[in-house]
C-alpha positions as CSV (number, residue, x, y, z in Angstrom):
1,X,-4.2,-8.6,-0.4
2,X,-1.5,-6.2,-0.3
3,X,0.1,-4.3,2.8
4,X,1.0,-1.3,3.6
5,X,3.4,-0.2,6.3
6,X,2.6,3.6,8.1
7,X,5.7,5.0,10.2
8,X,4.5,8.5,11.6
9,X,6.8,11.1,12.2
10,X,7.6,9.5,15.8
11,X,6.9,6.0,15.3
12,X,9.6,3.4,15.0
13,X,10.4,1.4,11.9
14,X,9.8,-2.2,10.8
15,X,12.1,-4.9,11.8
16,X,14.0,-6.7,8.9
17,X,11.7,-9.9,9.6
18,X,8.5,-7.9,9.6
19,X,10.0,-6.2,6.2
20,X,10.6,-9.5,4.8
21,X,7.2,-11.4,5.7
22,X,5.7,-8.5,4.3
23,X,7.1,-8.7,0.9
24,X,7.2,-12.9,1.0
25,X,3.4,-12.9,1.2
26,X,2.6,-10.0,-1.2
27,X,5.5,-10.5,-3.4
28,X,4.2,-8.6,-7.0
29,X,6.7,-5.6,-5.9
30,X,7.5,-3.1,-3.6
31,X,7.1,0.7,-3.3
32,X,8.2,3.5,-0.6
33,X,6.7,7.2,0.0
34,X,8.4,9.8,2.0
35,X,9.2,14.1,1.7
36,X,12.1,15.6,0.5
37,X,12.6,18.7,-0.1
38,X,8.7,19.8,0.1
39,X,8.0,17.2,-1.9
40,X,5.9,13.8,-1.6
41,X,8.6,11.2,-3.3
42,X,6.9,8.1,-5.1
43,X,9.7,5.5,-5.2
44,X,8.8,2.0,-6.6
45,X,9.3,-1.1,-9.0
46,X,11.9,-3.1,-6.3
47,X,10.7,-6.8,-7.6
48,X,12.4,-8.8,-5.6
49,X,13.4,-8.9,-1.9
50,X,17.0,-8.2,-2.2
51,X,16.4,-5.3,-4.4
52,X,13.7,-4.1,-2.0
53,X,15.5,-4.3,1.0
54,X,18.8,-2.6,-0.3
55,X,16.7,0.2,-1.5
56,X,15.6,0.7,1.9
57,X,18.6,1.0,3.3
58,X,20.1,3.6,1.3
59,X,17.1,5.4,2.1
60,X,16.9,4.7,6.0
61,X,20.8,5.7,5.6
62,X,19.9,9.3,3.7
63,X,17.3,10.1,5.9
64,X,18.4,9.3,9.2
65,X,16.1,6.3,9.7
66,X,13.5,8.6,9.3
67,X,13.9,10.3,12.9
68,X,11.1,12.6,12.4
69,X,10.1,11.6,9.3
70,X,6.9,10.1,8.0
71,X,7.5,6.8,5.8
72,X,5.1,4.6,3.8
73,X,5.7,1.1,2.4
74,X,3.7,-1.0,0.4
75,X,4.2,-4.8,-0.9
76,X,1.5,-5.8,-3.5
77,X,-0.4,-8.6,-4.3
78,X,-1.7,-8.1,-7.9
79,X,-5.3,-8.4,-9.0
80,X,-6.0,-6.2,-11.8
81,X,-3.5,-4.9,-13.9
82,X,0.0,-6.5,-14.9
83,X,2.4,-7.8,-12.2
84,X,5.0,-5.1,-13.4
85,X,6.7,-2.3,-12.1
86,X,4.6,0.7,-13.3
87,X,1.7,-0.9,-11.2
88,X,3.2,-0.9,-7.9
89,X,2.1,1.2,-5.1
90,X,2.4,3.9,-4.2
91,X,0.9,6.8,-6.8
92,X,0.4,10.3,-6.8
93,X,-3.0,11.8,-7.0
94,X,-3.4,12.3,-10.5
95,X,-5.7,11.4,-14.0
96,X,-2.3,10.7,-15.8
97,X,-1.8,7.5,-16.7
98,X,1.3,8.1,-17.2
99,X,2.4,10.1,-13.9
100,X,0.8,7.0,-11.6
101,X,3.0,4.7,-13.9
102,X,6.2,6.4,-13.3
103,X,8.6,4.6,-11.2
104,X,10.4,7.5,-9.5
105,X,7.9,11.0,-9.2
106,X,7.3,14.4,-7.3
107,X,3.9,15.3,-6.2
108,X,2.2,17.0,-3.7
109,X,0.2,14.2,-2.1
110,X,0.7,10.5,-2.7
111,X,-1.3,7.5,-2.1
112,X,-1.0,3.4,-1.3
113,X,-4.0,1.2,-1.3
114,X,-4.9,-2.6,0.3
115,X,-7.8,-4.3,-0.8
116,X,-10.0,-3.7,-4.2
117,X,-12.2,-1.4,-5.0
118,X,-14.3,-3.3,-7.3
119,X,-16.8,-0.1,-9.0
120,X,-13.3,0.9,-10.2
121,X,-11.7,-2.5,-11.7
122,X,-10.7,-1.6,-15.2
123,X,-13.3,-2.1,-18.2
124,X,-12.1,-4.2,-21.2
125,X,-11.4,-0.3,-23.3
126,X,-9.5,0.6,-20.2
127,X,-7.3,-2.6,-19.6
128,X,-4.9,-1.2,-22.5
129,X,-3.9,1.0,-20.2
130,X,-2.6,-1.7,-18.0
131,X,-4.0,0.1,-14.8
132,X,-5.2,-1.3,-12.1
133,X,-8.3,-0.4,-9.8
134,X,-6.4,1.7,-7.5
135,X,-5.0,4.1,-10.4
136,X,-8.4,3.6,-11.6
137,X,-9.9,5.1,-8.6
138,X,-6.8,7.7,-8.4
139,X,-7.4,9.0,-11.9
140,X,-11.2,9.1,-12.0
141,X,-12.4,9.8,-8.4
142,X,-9.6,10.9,-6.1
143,X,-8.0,13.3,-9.1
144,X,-11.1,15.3,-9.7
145,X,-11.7,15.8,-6.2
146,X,-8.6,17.1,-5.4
147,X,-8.7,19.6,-7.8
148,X,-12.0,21.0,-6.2
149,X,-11.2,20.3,-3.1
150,X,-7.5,20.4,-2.9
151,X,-7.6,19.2,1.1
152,X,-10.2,16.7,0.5
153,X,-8.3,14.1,2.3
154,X,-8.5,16.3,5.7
155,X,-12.2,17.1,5.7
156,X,-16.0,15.6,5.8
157,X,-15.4,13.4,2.1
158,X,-13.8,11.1,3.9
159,X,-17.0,9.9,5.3
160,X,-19.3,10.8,2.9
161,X,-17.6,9.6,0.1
162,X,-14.5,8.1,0.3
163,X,-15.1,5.1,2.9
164,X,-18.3,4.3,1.2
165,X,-16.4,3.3,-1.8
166,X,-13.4,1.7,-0.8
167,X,-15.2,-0.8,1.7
168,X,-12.7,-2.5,4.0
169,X,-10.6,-1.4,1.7
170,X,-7.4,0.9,3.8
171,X,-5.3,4.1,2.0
172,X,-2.5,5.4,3.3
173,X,-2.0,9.4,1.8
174,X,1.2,11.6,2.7
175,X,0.9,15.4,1.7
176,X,3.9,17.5,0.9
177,X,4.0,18.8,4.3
178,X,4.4,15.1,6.1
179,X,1.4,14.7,7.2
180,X,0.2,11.0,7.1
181,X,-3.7,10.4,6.8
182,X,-4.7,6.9,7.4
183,X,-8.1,5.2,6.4
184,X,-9.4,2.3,6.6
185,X,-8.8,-0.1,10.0
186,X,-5.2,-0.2,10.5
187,X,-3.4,-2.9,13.0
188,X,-1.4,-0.8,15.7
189,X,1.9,-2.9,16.9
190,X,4.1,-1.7,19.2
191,X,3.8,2.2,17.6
192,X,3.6,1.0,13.7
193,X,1.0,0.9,11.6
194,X,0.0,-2.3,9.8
195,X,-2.8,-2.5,6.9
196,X,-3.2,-6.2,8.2
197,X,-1.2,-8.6,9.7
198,X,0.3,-10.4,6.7
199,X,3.7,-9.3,8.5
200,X,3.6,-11.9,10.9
201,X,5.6,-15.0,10.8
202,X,3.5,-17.8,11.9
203,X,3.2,-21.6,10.1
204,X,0.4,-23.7,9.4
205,X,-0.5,-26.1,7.2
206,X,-3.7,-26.4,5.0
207,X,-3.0,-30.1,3.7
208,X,-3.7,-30.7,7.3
209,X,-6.2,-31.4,10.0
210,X,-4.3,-29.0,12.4
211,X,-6.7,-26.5,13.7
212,X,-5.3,-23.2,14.4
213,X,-6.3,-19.6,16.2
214,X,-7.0,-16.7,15.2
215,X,-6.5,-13.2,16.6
216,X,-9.2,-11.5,14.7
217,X,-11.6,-12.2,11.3
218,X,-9.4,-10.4,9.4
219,X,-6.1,-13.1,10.2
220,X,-8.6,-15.5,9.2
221,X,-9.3,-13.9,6.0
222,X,-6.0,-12.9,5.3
223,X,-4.9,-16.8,5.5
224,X,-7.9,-18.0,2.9
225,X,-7.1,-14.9,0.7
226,X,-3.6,-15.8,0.4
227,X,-3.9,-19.3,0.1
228,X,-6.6,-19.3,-2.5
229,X,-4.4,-16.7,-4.6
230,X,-1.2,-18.8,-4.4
231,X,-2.9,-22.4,-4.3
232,X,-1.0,-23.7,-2.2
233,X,0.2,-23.6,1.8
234,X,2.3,-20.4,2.0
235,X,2.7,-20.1,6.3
């Protein structure tokens, strides 16, 4: 399923527990996105919580806790592509394998993805790449249309184009000039944006007869989702 946490420029930052549900229920790696310098930074590969959340607070401690500052975040849950470092989110806009595999990289406008966009899983030639759908989508769709449209992301394509092919699909994109673009249904909570809610605590057990809530469709997905990918009770 993936998630990915938006901080605009005046929003506040996750809590340590919604950090750490976060990257407990999508667990195949961490990645962070910010601007320094007039630059988009893609920062990524933290596999494991501890690394993860050290990382992010030498970075909350560089930058101030990002008082003014846009920030992106994004745990993964892998479903195409190798559960490995060079496929974690987030990526830069580019058709170079190699620049969306890099692990530390400038750019001018970045991207993270939840959900799958299925026209763009990799092919059987293209799975030697070790890409996933998102870099798939990056390199063949987003990439070309930058370069003919280099505000793309700002403008009608969104519509036209874009949101007819991710689906429910969400992307988070930051520019060079800290500007956070947001598509897809994000969850609003308490001036954050959430790509779902997989960063709430809550327990339940699916060996059970216990009959629980919802708050919306999309929880209710998000539980079978997860529970079908891990095979077991996970909440």
């Amino acid at each position: 399923m993936c998630i990915i946490i938006a901080k605009n420029k005046t929003d506040r930052l996750p809590t340590e527990s919604e950090l750490k549900t976060s990257f407990t229920k999508n667990s195949d790696g961490g990645g962070f996105m910010y601007v320094d310098n007039g630059k988009v930074i893609i920062d990524k590969g933290y596999m494991n919580w501890e690394k993860f959340y050290r990382h992010y607070k030498t970075l909350c401690k560089k930058y101030h806790n990002f008082k003014g500052k846009s920030l992106v975040i994004h745990c993964r849950i892998g479903t195409s592509g190798t559960n490995s470092k060079i496929n974690c989110h987030p990526y830069p806009i580019s058709d170079n394998v190699n620049y969306l595999h890099k692990l530390y990289f400038k750019t001018d406008l970045g991207l993270a993805h939840n959900g799958i966009i299925n026209e763009y899983n990799p092919t059987n030639n293209e799975k030697k790449l070790d890409i996933n759908d998102t870099q798939n989508f990056i390199r063949k769709y987003l990439s070309p249309l930058k370069n003919e449209y280099n505000d793309f992301y700002k403008s009608e394509y969104i519509d036209k184009g874009i949101k007819s092919l991710i689906g429910w699909s969400k992307l988070a994109l930051l520019d060079k000039d800290d500007t956070l673009t947001l598509i897809g249904n994000f969850v609003e909570d308490n001036n954050l944006s959430f790509s779902n809610t997989t960063y709430k605590e809550y327990k339940y057990n699916y060996s059970s007869n216990n009959i629980k809530e919802y708050n919306s469709y999309e929880d209710y997905i998000n539980d079978i989702w997860n529970y079908n990918y891990n095979s077991k009770s996970i909440y």
